[in-house]
C-alpha positions as CSV (number, residue, x, y, z in Angstrom):
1,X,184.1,-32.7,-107.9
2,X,187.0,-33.5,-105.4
3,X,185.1,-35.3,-103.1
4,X,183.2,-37.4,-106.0
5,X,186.2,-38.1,-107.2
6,X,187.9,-39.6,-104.0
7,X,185.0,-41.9,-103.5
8,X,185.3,-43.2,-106.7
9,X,189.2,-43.1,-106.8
10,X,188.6,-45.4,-103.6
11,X,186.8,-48.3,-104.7
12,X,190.4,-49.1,-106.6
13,X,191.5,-51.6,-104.3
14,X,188.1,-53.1,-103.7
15,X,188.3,-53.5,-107.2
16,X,191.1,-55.0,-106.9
17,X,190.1,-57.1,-104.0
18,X,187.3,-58.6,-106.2
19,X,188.9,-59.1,-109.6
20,X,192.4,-59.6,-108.7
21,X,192.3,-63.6,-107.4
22,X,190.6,-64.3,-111.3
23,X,193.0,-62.5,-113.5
24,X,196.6,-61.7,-113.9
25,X,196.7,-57.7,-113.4
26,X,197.8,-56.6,-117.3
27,X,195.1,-59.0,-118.5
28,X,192.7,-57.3,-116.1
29,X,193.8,-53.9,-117.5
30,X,193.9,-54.5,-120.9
31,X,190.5,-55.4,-121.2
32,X,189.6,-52.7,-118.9
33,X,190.9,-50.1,-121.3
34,X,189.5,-51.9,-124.3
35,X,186.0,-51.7,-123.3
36,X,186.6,-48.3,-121.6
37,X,187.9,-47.6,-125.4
38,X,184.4,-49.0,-126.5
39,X,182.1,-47.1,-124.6
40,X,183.6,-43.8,-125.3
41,X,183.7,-44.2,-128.8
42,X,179.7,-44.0,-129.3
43,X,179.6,-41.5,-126.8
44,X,181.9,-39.1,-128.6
45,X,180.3,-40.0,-132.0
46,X,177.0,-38.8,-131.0
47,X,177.6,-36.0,-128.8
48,X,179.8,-34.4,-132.1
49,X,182.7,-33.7,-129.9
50,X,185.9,-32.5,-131.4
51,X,189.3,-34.4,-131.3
52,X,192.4,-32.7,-130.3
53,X,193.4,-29.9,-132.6
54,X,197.0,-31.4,-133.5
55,X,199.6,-34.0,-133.4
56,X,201.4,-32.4,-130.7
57,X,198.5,-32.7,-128.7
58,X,197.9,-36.1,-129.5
59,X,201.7,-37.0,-128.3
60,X,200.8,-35.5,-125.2
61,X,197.7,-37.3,-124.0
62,X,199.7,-40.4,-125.0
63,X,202.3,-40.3,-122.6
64,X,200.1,-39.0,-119.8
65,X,197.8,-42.0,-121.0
66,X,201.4,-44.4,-121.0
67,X,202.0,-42.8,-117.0
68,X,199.3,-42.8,-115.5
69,X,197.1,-45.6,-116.6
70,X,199.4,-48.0,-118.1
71,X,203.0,-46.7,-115.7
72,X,200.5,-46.2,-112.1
73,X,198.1,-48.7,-112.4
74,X,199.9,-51.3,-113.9
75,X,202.7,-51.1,-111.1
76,X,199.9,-50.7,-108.3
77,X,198.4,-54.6,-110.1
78,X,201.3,-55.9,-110.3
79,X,203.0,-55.2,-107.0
80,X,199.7,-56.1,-105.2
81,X,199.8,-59.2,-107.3
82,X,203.4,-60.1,-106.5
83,X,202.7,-60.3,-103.0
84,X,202.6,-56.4,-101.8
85,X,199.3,-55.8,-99.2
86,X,197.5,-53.2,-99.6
87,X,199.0,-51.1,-96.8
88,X,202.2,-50.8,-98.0
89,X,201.5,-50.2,-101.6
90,X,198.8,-46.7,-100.2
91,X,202.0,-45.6,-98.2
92,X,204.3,-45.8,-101.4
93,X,202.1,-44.6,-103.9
94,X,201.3,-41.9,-101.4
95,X,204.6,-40.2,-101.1
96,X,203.1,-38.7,-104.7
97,X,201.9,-35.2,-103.5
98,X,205.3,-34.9,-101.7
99,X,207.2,-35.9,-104.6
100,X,204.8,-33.1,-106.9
101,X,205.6,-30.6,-104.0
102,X,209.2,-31.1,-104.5
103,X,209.1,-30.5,-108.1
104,X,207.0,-27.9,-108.2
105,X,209.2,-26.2,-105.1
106,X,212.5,-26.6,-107.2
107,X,211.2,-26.7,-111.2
108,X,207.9,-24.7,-111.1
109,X,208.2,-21.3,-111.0
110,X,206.4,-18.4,-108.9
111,X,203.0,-19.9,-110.2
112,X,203.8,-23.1,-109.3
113,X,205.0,-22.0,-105.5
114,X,204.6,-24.3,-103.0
115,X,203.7,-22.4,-100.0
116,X,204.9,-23.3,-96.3
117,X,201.4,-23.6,-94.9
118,X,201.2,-26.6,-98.2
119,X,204.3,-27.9,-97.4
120,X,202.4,-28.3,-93.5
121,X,199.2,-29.8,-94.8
122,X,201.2,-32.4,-97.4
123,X,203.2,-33.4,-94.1
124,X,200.2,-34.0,-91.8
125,X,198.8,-35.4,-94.9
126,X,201.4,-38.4,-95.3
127,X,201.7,-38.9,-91.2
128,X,198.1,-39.2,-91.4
129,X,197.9,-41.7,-94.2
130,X,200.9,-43.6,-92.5
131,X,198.2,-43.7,-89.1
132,X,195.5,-45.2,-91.5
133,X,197.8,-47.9,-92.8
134,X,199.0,-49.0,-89.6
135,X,197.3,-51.9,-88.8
136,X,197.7,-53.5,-92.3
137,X,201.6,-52.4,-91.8
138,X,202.5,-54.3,-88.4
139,X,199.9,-57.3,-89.2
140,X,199.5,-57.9,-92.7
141,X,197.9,-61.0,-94.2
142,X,199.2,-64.7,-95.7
143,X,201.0,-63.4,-98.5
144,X,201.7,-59.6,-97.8
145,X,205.2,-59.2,-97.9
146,X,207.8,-57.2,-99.2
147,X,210.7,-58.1,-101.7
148,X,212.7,-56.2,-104.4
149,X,209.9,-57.0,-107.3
150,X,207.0,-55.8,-105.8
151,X,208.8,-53.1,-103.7
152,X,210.2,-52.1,-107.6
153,X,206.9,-52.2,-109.1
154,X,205.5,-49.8,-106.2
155,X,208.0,-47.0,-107.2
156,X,207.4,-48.0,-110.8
157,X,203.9,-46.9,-110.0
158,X,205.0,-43.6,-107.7
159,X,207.1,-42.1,-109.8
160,X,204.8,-42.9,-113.2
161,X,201.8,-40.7,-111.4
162,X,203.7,-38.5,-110.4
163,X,205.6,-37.5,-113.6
164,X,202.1,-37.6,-115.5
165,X,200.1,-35.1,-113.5
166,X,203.0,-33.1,-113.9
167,X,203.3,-33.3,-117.4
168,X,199.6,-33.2,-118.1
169,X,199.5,-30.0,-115.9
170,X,202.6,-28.6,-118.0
171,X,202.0,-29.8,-121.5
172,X,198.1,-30.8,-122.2
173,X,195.8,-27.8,-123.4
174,X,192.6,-28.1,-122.2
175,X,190.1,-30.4,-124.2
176,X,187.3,-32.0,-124.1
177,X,187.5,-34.6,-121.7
178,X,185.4,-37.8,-123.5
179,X,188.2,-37.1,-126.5
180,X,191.4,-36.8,-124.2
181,X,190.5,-40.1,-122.0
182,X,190.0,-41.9,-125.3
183,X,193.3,-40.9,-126.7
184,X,195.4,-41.9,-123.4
185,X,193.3,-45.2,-123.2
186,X,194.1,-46.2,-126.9
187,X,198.0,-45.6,-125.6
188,X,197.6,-47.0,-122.5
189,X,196.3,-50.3,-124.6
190,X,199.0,-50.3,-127.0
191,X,201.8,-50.5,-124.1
192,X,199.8,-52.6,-121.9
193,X,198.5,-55.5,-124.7
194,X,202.0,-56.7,-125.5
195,X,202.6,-57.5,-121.4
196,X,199.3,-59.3,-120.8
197,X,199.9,-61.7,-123.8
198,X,203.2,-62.5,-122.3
199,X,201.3,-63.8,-118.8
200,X,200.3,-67.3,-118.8
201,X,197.5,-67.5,-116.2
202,X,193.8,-67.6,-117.7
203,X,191.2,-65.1,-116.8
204,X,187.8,-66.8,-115.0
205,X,184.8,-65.0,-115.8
206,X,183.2,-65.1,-112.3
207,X,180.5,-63.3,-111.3
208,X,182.5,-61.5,-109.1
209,X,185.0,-60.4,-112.5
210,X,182.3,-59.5,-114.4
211,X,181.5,-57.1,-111.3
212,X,185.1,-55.5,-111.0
213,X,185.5,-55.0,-114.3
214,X,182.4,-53.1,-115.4
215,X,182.9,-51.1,-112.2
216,X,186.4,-50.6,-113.3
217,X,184.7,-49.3,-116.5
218,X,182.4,-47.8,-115.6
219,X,182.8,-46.0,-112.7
220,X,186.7,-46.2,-112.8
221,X,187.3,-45.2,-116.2
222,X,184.8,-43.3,-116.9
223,X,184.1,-41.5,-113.9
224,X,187.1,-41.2,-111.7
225,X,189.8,-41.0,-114.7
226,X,187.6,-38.1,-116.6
227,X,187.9,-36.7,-113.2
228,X,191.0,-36.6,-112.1
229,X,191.9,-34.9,-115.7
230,X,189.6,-32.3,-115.1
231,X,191.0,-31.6,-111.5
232,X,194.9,-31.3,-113.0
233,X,193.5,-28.9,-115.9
234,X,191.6,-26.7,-113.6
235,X,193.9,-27.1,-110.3
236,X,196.7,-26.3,-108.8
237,X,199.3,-29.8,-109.0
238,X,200.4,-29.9,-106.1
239,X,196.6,-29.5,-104.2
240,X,195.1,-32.2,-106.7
241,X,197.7,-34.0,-106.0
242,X,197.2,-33.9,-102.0
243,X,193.6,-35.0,-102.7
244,X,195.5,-39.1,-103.2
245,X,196.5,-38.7,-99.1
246,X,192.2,-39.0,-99.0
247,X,192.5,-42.3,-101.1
248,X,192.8,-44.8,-98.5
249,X,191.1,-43.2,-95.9
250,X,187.8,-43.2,-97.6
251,X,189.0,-47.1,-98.8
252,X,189.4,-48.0,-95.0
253,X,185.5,-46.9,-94.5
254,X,184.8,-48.6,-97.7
255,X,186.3,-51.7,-96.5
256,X,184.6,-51.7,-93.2
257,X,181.2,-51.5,-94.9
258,X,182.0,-54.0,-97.0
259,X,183.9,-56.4,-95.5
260,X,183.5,-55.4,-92.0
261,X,187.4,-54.5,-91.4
262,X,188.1,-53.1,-88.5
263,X,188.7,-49.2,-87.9
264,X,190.6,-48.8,-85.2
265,X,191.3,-45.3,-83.3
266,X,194.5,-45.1,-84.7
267,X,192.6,-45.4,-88.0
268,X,190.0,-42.4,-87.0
269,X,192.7,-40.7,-85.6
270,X,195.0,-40.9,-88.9
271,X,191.7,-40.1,-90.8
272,X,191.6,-37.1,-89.3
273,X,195.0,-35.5,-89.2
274,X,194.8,-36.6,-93.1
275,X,192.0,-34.6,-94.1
276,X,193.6,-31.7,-92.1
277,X,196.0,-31.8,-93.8
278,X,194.6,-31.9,-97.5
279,X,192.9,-28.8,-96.3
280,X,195.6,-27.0,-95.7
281,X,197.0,-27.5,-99.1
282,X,194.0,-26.8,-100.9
283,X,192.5,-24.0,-99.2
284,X,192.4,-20.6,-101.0
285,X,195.5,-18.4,-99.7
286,X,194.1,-15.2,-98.4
């Protein structure tokens, strides 16, 4: 499950890549979620799954739903939109299993423990990741730049995933999955809606749109979001967290198949002190 759901979790900013030049980013979204919204619907109707037992319950899902779709992917769209490449944005956004590590080291208890051989693998982790994202740090692209909106919207997006796999871990009994991604996407559209009819550029419904966005659906929504809920319910936060330093990585193969972008030994070389360190965190203490 970890590895399927890095692949997926991956093709994000070749999604992005694809869809981004035809669509404002909370347009984009919006939709996304709507149809995501869509297709679980029938699928919940005829399988005869159960919604969550209570209110409580409800509130729950709905601000992890607000943080982590809405908070974390609407800041990663926007920043990438407002100029940010996608180097920069993987090196903020990845400061997230460090940021859980802290937490969990100062608010979470003996079963939350960070261990030192962790706190080692989320380090090697991050100086891995920053190896990976090298290249796309020092030479950018026309338009990849840095400034206090985008730079804000990058944090924005940090510290939203960040508080909801924590709270998810903390607050969210376990469910069935179709019924608790429905309930954060109907949130997640409620906050998001307002915002994208407040940005003036059109959507064009290119074939290379239509593409992004039923991947983003599909494979996405569907797949990599029902994922990544089941990982924080059945693991440890701090090691499902580490499993994000694998993100761009597995994008930086992705986008050499693709688009035939270069990997560079620095690149293998930051590949490979990453996944070392992700092992470290995750592996089983003895």
């Amino acid at each position: 499950m970890p590895w399927v759901f890095v692949l997926i979790w991956s093709t994000g900013f070749i999604v992005a890549r694809f869809g981004m030049p035809h669509s404002p980013p909370l347009s984009f979204l919006a939709t996304r979620y709507a149809l995501s919204i869509l297709c679980f619907l029938p699928w919940i109707l005829i399988a005869g799954v159960k919604w969550p037992a209570n209110r409580r319950q409800w509130w729950h899902l709905s601000v992890v739903g607000v943080l982590m779709h809405a908070g974390y992917l609407g800041g990663v769209w926007a920043a990438v939109k407002a100029g940010m490449g996608s180097g920069l944005s993987a090196l903020i956004v990845g400061l997230q299993p460090v940021l859980t590590a802290i937490w969990l080291t100062v608010m979470g208890g003996a079963q939350q423990h960070v261990s030192k051989r962790q706190w080692l693998g989320l380090l090697l982790g991050f100086a891995g990741l920053v190896l990976v994202v090298w290249r796309k740090l020092v030479e950018g692209s026309p338009g990849d730049h840095a400034n206090a909106e985008n730079l804000s919207y990058a944090v924005f997006a940090l510290f939203a995933i960040t508080a909801g796999t924590l709270y998810q871990k903390r607050f969210v009994q376990a469910c069935d999955v179709r019924t608790a991604n429905t309930v954060q996407l109907i949130a997640a559209f409620a906050v998001t809606l307002p915002l994208a009819l407040l940005e003036h550029e059109a959507m064009d419904f290119t074939g290379s749109f239509v593409g992004a966005m039923a991947w983003s659906v599909l494979g996405l929504t569907l797949g990599g979001s029902s994922l990544l809920y089941l990982l924080i319910q059945r693991g440890a936060a701090a090691s499902v967290a580490s499993l994000m330093y694998l993100v761009p990585p597995c994008t930086a193969v992705l986008a050499w198949l693709l688009f035939r972008e270069p990997i560079t030994p620095l690149t293998v070389a930051g590949i490979a002190v990453t996944a070392f360190g992700v092992s470290l965190v995750v592996r089983a203490p003895r």
